[in-house]
C-alpha positions as CSV (number, residue, x, y, z in Angstrom):
1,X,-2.5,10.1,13.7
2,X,-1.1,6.2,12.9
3,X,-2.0,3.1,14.3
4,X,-0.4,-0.2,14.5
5,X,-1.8,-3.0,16.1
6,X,-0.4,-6.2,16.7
7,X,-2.6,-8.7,18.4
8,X,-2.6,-6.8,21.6
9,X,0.6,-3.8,21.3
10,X,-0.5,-0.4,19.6
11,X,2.1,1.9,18.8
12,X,0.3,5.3,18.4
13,X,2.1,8.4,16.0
14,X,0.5,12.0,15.8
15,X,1.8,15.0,15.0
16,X,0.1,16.1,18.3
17,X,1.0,14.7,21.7
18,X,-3.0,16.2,22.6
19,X,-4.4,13.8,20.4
20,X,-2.3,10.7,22.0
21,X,-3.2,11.7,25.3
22,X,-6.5,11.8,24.3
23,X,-6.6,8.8,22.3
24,X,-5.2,6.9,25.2
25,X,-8.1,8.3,27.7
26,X,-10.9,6.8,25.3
27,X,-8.9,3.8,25.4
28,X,-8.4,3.0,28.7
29,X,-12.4,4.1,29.5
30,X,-13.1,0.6,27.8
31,X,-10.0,-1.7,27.7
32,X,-7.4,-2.0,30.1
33,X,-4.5,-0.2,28.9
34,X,-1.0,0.1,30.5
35,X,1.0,2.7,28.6
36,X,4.7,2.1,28.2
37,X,6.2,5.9,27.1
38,X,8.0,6.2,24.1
39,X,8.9,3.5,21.7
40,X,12.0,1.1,23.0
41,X,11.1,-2.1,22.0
42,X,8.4,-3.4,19.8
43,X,8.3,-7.1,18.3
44,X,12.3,-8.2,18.7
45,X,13.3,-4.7,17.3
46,X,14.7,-2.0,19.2
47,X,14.1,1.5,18.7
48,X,16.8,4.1,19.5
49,X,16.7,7.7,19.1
50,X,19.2,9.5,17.4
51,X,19.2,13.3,16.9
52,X,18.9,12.8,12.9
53,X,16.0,10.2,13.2
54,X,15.0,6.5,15.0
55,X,17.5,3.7,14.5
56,X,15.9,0.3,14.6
57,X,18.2,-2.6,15.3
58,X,17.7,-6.1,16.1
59,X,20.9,-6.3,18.3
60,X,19.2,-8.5,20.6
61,X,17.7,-10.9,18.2
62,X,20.7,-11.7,16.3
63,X,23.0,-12.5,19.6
64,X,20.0,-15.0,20.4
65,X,20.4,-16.5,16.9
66,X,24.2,-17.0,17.1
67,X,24.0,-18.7,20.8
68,X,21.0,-20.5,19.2
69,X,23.6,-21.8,16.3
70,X,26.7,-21.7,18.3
71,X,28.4,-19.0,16.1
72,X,28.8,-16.4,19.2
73,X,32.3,-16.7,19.2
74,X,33.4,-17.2,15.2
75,X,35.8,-15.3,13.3
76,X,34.5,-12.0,11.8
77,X,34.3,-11.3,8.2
78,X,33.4,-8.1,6.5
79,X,30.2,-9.3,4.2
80,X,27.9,-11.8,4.0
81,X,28.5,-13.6,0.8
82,X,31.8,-13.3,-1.2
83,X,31.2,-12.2,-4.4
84,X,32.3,-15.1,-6.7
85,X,30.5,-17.6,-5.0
86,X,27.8,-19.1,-7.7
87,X,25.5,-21.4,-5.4
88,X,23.6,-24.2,-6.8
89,X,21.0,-27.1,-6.3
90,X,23.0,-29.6,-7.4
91,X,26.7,-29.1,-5.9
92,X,27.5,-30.8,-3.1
93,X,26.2,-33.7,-0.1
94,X,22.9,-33.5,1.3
95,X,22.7,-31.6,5.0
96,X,21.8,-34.3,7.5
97,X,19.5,-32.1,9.6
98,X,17.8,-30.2,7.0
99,X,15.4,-28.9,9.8
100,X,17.9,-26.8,11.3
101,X,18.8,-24.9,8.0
102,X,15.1,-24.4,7.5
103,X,14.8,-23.0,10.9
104,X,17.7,-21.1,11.0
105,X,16.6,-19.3,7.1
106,X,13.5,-18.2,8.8
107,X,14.8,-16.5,11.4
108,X,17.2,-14.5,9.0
109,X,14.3,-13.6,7.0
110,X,13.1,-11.7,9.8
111,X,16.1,-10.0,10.3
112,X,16.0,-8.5,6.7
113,X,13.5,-6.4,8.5
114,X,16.2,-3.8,10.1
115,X,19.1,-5.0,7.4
116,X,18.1,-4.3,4.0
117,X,21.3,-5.1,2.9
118,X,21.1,-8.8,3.4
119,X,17.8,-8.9,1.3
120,X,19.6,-10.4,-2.1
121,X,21.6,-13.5,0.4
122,X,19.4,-14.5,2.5
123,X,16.7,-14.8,-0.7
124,X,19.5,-16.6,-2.5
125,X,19.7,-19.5,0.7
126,X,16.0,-19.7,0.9
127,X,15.7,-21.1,-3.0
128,X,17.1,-24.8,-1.2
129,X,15.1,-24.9,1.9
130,X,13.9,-27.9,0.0
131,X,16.7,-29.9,-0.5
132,X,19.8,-27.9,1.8
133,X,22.9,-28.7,1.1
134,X,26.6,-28.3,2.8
135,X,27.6,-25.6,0.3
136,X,24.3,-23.8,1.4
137,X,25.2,-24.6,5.1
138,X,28.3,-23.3,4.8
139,X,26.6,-19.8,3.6
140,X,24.2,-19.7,6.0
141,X,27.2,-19.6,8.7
142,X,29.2,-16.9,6.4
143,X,26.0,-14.5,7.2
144,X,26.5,-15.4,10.8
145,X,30.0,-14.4,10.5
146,X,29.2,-11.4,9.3
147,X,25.9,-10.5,11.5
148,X,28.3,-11.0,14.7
149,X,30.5,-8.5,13.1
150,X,27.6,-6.3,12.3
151,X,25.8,-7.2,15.7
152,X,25.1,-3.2,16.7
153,X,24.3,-2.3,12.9
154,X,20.7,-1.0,12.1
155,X,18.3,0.8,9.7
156,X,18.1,4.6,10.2
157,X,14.9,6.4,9.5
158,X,15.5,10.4,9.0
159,X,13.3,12.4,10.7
160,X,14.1,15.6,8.5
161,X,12.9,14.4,5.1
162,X,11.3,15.6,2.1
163,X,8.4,13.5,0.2
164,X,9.8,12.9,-3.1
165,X,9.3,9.3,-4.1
166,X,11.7,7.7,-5.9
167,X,13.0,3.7,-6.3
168,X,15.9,2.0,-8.2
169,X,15.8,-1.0,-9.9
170,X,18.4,-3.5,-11.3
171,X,19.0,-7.0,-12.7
172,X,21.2,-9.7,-12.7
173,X,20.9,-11.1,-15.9
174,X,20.9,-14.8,-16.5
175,X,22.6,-15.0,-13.2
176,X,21.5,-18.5,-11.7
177,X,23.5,-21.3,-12.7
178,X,20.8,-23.6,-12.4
179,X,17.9,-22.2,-14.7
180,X,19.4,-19.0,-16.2
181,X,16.5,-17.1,-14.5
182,X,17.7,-13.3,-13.8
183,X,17.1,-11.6,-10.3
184,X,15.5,-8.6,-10.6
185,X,15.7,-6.1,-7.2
186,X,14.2,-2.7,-6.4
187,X,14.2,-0.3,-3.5
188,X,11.9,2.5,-2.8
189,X,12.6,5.7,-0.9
190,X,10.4,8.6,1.0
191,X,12.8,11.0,1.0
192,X,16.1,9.5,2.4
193,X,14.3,7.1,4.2
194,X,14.2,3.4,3.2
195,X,10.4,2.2,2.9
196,X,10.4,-0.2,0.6
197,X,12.3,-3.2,-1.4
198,X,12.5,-6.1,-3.0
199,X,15.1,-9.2,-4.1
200,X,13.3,-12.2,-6.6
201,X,14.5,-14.4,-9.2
202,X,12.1,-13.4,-12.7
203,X,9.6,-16.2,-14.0
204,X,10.9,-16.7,-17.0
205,X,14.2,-16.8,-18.7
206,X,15.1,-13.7,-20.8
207,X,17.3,-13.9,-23.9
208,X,18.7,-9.9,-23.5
209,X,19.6,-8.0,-21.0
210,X,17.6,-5.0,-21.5
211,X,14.4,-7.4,-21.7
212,X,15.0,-8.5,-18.2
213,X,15.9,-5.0,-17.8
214,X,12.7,-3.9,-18.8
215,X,11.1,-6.5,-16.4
216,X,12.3,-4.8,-13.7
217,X,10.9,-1.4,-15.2
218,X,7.9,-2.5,-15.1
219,X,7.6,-4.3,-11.7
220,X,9.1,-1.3,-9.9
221,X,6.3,0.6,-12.0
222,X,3.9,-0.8,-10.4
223,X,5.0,-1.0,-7.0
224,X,6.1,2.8,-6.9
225,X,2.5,4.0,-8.5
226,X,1.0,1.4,-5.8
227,X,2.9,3.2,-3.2
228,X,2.4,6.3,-4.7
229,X,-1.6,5.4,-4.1
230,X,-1.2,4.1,-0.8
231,X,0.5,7.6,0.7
232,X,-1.9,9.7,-1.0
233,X,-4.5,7.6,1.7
234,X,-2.6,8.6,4.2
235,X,-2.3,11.9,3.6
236,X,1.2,12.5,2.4
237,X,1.0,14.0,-1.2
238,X,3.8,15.0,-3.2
239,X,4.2,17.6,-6.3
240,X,6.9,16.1,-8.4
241,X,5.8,12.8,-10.4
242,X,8.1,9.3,-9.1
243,X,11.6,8.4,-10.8
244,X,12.7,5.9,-11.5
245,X,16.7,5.6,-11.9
246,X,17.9,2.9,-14.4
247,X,21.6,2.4,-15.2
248,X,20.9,0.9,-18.4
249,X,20.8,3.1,-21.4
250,X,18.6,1.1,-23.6
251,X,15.5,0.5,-21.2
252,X,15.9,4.4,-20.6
253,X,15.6,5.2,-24.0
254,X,13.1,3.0,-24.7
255,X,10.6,4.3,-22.0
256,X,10.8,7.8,-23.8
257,X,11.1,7.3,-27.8
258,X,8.8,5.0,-29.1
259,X,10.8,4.6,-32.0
260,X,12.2,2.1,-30.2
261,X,9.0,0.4,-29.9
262,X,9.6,-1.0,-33.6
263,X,12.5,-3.0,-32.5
264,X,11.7,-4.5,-29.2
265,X,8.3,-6.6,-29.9
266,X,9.3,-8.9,-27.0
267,X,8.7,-6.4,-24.6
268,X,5.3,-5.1,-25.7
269,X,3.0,-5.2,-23.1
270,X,6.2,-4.2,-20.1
271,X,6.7,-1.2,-22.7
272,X,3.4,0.2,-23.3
273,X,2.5,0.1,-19.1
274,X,5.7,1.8,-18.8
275,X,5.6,4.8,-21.4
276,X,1.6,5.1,-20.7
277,X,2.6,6.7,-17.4
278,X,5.9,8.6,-19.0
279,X,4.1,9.9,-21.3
280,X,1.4,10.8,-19.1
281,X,4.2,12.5,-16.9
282,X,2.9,10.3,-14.0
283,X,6.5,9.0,-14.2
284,X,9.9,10.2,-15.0
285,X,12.6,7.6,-16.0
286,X,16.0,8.7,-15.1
287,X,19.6,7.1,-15.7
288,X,22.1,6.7,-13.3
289,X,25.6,5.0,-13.6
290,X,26.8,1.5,-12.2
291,X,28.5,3.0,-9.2
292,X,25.4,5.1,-8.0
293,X,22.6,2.1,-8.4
294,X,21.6,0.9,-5.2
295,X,19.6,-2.1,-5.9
296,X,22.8,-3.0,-7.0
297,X,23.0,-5.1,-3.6
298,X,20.6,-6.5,-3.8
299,X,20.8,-8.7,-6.5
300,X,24.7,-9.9,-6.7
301,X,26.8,-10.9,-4.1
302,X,29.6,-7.8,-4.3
303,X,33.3,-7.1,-3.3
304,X,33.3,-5.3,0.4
305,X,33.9,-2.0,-0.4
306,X,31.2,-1.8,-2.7
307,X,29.1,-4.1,-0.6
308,X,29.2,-1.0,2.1
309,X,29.0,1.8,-0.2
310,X,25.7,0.4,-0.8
311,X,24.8,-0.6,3.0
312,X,25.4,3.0,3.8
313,X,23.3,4.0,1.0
314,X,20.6,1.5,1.9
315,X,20.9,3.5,5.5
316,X,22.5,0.1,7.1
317,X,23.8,2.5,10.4
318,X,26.0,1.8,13.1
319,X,24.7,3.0,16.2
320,X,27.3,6.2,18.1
321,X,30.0,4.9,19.7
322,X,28.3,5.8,23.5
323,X,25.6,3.8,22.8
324,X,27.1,0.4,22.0
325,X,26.6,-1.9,24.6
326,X,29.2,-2.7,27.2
327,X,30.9,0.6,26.5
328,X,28.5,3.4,27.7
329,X,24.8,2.6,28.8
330,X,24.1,6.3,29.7
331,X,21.6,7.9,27.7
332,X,22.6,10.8,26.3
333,X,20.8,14.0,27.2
334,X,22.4,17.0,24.7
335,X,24.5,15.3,21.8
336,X,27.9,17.3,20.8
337,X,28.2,19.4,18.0
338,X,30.8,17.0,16.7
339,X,28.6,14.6,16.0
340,X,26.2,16.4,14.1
341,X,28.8,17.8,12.2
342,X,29.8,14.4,11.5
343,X,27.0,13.0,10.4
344,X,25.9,16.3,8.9
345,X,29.1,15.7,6.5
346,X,28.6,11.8,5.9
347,X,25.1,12.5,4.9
348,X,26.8,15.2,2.7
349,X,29.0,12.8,0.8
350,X,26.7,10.2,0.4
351,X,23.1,11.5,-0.5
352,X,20.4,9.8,-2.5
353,X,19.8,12.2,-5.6
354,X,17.3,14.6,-6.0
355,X,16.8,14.1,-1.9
356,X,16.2,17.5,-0.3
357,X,15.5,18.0,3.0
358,X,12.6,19.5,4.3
359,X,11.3,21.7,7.6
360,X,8.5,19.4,8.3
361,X,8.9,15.7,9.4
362,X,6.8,13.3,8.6
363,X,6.6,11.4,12.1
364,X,6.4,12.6,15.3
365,X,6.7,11.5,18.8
366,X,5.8,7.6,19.4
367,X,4.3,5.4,22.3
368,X,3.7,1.9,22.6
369,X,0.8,0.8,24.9
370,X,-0.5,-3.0,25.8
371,X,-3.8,-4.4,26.7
């Protein structure tokens, strides 16, 4: 059984609906508690149930956030940053009201929540909050373009998935104009499942690519193993070691042969953390091509079809057709066999690798309750 608390909501998990009841009747014998039923709506995101898993979206949230910004009637545009724009600190005139680009970046970083796939943009606005300018305006309301064309999108959570554990990592190297910095991403998965990932610029300029690479190696080291630690508490083991797919050659190499070694001093310290655990076969270091790297996204802006290659990847879901709102607000009591033959076959074409699926979900049935 799982518990989160959030001042005074508590949505309750368990493998056993027993347990919940029961959990609930101790509860209420010293609080006053007002159960709600199964999950719908918990902290601006909404919960819908799908027969392959949950679908959280912030449909809601983001239609309050283009009335707040008067963007609820713009054009639509397929992503959220076109892919040869190069923002920086010093290009253009200074935003008059740089309270409402603060304002309005903070309410996007809250919507990264349910859309992973906005991670690497709206990281890249939030490096002016300090000093805004119209360029970085003019951004802002290119994500709002696309959320409104997006508005029903939202992050899927399979309910049928295995426990491997595995993350991919990538770089952008020396891809700020203003510092040469690189951006260094990751994302980590349970199974199919999204739990994890991350979008930040590297603290120090690197003077090769496969040293920033090898950054990134190391940081997604440490947060897979610190996952890794942190499910093993919970009670969710697993029998295969993490990987770790890289689609450079050289950082792979390197985390294997320690030949290597010899030639790559700057590294030192990255290296050794890294092949302690290869070695150790706590970790297994995988390559994977361009085309197949996820964390891709999140740290360039990309072309559109790429851009939702990824999404899909990232589990970015639109919700089916019948539930969208203003075309069908029944909820649906036996779904078709069409459409779990077509998601059966989109999930076909487009799986993780090395995902299997598994009899045994790791979540069960949810309620939310109040004090």
């Amino acid at each position: 059984m799982y518990l989160l608390i959030y001042v005074d909501d508590i949505i309750i998990t368990a493998s056993d609906q027993a347990a919940i009841t029961k959990l609930l009747q101790l509860l209420s014998a010293d609080f006053a508690v007002k159960d709600l039923g199964d999950l719908h709506y918990f902290l601006s995101v909404e919960v819908i149930k799908l027969n392959s898993g949950l679908l959280l979206s912030q449909h809601h949230y983001i239609m309050d956030l283009l009335k707040k910004t008067n963007m609820h009637e713009v054009k639509l545009i397929t992503s959220p940053m076109a892919s040869s724009l190069a923002l920086s600190a010093f290009t253009g005139d200074p935003m008059e009201d740089p309270s409402l680009y603060r304002n309005i970046v903070g309410s996007l970083q809250y919507l990264s929540l349910t859309r992973p796939n906005l991670n690497y943009t709206v990281n890249r606005v939030c490096q002016f909050m300090h000093r805004p300018l119209k360029p970085h305006w003019q951004a802002i309301k290119r994500i709002l373009r696309y959320l409104k064309h997006t508005v029903s999108h939202g992050r899927l959570l399979h309910h049928n998935s295995s426990n491997t554990l595995q993350a991919y990592f990538d770089e952008d190297w020396a891809g700020c104009p203003d510092d040469c910095r690189s951006t260094g991403a990751y994302c980590v998965y349970l199974g199919s499942n999204l739990i994890f990932r991350s979008s930040r610029k590297q603290p120090t300029v690197s003077r090769s690519s496969t040293k920033a690479k090898y950054k990134a190696v190391a940081n997604t080291t440490a947060e897979l193993l610190w996952i890794r630690a942190l499910l093993q508490e919970l009670g969710i083991t697993h029998s295969t070691p993490p990987t770790l797919w890289c689609d450079n050659i050289g950082a792979t190499h390197m985390s294997v042969n320690p030949v290597f070694h010899a030639r790559t001093k700057h590294v030192e310290i990255d290296f050794h953390f890294v092949r302690n655990y290869v070695a150790d076969k706590s970790l297994v270091v995988r390559f994977v091509p361009t085309s197949d790297q996820v964390a891709d996204v999140l740290t360039k802006p990309l072309v559109s079809a790429k851009f939702h290659h990824f999404c899909y990847k990232l589990n970015v879901r639109s919700p089916p057709l019948i539930l969208k709102e203003g075309i069908n607000t029944t909820p649906i009591t036996t779904p078709t066999q069409d459409s779990n033959s077509t998601y059966e076959s989109c999930a076909a074409q487009h799986n993780l690798k090395t995902i299997e699926k598994s009899s045994n979900p790791i979540w069960s049935p949810n309620m939310k309750i109040e004090f």
